[in-house]
C-alpha positions in Angstrom: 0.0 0.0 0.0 1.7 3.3 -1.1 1.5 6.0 1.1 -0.8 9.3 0.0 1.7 11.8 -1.4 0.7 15.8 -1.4 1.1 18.4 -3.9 1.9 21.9 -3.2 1.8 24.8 -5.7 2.3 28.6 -5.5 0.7 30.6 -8.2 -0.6 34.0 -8.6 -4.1 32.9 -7.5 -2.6 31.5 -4.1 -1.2 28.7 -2.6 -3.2 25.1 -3.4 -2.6 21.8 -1.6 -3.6 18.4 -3.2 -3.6 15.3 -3.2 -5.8 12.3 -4.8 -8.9 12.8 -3.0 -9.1 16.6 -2.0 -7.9 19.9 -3.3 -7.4 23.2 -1.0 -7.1 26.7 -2.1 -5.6 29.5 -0.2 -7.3 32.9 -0.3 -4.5 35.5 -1.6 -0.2 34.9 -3.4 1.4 35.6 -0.2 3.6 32.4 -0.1 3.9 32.7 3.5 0.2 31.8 3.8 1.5 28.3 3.6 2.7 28.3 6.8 -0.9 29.1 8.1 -2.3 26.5 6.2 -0.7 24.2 7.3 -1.4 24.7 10.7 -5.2 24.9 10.3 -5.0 21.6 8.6 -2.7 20.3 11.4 -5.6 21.1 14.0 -8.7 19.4 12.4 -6.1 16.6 11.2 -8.2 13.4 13.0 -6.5 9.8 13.5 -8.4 7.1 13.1 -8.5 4.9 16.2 -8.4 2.2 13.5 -10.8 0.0 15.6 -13.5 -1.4 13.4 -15.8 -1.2 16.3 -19.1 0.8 16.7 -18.2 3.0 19.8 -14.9 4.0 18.2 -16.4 4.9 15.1 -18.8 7.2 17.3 -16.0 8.5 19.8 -14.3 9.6 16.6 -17.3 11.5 15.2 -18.8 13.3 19.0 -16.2 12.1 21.2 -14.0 15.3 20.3 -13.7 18.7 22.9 -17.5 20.2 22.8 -19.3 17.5 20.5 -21.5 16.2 23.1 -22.0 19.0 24.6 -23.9 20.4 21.2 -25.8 17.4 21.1 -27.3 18.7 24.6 -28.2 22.0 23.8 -29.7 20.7 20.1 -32.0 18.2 22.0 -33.6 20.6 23.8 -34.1 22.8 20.5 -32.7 23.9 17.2 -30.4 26.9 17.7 -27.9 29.3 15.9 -24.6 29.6 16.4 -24.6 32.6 18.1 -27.1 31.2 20.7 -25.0 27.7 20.9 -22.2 29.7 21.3 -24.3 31.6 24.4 -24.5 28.3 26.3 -21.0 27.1 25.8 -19.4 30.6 26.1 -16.1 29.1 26.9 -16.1 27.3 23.3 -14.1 29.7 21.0 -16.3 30.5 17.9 -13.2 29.0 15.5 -13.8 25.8 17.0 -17.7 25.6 17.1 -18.1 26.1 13.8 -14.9 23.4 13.1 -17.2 21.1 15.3 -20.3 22.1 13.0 -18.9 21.7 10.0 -17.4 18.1 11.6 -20.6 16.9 12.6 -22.7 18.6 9.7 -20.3 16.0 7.5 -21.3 13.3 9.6 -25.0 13.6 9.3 -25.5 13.9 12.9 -26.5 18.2 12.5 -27.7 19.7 9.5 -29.2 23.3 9.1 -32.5 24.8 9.2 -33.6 28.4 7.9 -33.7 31.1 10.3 -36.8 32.2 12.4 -39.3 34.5 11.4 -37.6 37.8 11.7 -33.9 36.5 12.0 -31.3 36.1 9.6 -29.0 33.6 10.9 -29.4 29.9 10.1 -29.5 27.3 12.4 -28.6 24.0 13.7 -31.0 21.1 14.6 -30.3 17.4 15.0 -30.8 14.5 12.6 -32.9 11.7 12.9 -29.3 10.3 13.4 -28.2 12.7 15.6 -31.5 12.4 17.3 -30.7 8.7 18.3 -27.9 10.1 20.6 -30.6 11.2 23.0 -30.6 8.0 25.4 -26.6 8.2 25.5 -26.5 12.0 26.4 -28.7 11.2 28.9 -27.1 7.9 30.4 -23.8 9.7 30.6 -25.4 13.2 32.2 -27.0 10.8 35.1 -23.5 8.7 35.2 -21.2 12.3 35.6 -23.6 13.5 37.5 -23.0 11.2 40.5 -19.6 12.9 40.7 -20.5 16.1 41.1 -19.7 18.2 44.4 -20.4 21.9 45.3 -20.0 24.2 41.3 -16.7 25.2 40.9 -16.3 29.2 40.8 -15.5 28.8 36.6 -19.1 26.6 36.3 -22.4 27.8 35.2 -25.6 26.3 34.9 -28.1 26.8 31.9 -31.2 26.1 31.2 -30.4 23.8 28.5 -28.6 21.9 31.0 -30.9 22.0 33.4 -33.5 21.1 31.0 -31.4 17.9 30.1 -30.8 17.0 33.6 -34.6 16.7 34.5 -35.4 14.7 30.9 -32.0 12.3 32.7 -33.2 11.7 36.4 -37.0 11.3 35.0 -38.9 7.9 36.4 -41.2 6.7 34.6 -42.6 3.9 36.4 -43.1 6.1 39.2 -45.0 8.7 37.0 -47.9 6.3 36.3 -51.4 8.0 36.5 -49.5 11.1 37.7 -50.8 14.2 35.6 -49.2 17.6 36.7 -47.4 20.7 35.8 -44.6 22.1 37.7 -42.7 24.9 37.3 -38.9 24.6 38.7 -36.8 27.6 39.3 -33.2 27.2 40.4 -31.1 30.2 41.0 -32.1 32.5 37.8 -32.7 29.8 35.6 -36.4 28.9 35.0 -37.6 25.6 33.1 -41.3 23.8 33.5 -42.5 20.3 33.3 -45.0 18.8 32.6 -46.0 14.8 33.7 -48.5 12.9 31.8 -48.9 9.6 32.7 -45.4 8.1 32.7 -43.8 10.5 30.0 -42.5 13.8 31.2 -42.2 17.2 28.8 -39.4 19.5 29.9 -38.6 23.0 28.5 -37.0 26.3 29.3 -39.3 29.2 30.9 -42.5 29.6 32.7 -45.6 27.4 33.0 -48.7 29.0 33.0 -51.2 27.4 35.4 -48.7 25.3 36.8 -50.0 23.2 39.8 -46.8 24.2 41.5 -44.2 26.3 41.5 -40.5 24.8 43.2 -38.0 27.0 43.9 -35.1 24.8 44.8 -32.4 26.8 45.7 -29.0 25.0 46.3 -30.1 22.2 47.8 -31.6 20.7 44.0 -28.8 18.1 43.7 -29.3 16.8 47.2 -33.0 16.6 46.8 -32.2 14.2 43.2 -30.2 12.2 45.3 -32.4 11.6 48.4 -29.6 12.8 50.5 -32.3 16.1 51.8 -35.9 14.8 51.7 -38.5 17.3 50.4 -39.2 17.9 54.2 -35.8 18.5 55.3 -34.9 21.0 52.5 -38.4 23.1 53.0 -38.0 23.0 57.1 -34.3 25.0 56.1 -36.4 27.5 54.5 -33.6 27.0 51.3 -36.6 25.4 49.4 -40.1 27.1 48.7 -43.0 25.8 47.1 -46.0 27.2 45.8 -48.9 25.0 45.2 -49.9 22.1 47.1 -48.5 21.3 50.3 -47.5 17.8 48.9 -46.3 19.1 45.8 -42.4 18.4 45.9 -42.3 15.6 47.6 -44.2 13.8 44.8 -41.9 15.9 42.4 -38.5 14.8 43.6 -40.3 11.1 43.8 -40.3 11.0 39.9 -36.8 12.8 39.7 -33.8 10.7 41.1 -30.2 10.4 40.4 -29.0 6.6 41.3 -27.2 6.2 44.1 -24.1 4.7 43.2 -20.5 4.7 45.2 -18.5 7.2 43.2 -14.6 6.8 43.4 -12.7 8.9 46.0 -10.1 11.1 44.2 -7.0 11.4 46.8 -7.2 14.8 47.8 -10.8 14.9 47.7 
């Protein structure tokens, strides 16, 4: 097998690259372009892990800085870049739209016209991408069990927060359960809705809600039965509005397992 061999040619319309299965044009002469080039190239540049095996073949197309982390956000709803950018504002805009574009290729994104009014395009999951759902949400409940008090560099957004509920949702103890609920933690406001064993989450208010939770810092330890629903409400760190019952039976259909979660030295 020979190895793939590439060609390199400086002309007044710029500085192209080739080889036998892809040609790449600079903009501009300046030969010193090259150098530039070559370093973008060098960054997207992936290795195959050359495992013919399913979960490498999907490591290699989300498994990069960010991809899953898109895939979050786009379950709860299409978005543009800007407003993915919003709730990942630590991502640089260079490398979201290098994951885009990576993922676009893949058939796991593709784009959408803009909303009524708006200009930009945006990005919405595949039927393909779509099917990633039940392993975003098996890892967010798995990672989750690690987590201790937010770190002063950590937010919190609804999108996450949105994902996190659709995660620790029970539906065998939602059975003949119809209800709304409407969940603020910190600034962050997303509603639910219960239905008979399926659960609809979604940023913002809910009008007539049956109650309204506001569940301060203690939301965590309420999802992992380490404060019960009377504990946390006798702190006065936990207010409900609605009836009297209402969060007990909420955080009784929202639970993260209770696993034993390695102890890091110096931890």
């Amino acid at each position: 097998m020979t190895e793939p061999t590439w060609k390199v040619v400086m002309d007044e319309d710029g500085v192209t690259i080739s080889g036998d299965r892809f040609r790449l044009t600079t903009n501009g002469s300046d030969p010193g372009r090259l150098d530039s080039v070559i370093s973008e190239l060098l960054k997207v540049t992936r290795s195959s892990y050359g495992q013919y095996c399913g979960l490498s073949r999907a490591i290699e197309m989300v498994g990069e800085r960010w991809g899953l982390l898109i895939v979050r956000d786009l379950l709860v709803s299409a978005k543009t870049r800007a407003e993915l950018h919003q709730g990942l504002p630590r991502i640089s805009t260079a490398l979201l739209s290098m994951r885009l574009k990576e993922m676009t290729y893949s058939g796991i994104v593709r784009t959408v016209g803009p909303r009524a009014g708006q200009a930009q395009e945006r990005y919405e999951l595949t039927e393909y991408g779509r099917a990633l759902e039940d392993v975003v949400l098996a890892l967010g409940r798995w990672g989750a069990m690690a987590l201790a008090a937010p770190r002063p560099e950590d937010v919190i957004t609804e999108d996450s927060l949105v994902v996190a509920l659709r995660a620790t949702f029970l539906p065998e103890r939602a059975v003949d359960v119809s209800a709304g609920y409407e969940l603020h933690v910190g600034s962050l406001v997303v509603h639910v809705r219960v239905d008979d064993g399926r659960v609809a989450v979604a940023p913002g208010p809910l009008s007539g809600a049956d109650a309204v939770i506001d569940a301060g810092p203690l939301f965590k330890s309420l999802l992992t039965g380490d404060v019960t629903a009377a504990e946390a409400l006798a702190s006065g760190r936990v207010s409900v509005a609605g009836a009297p019952d209402a969060l007990d039976r909420f955080v009784s259909m929202f639970q993260l397992p209770r696993l034993p979660v390695p102890v890091l030295p110096g931890t």
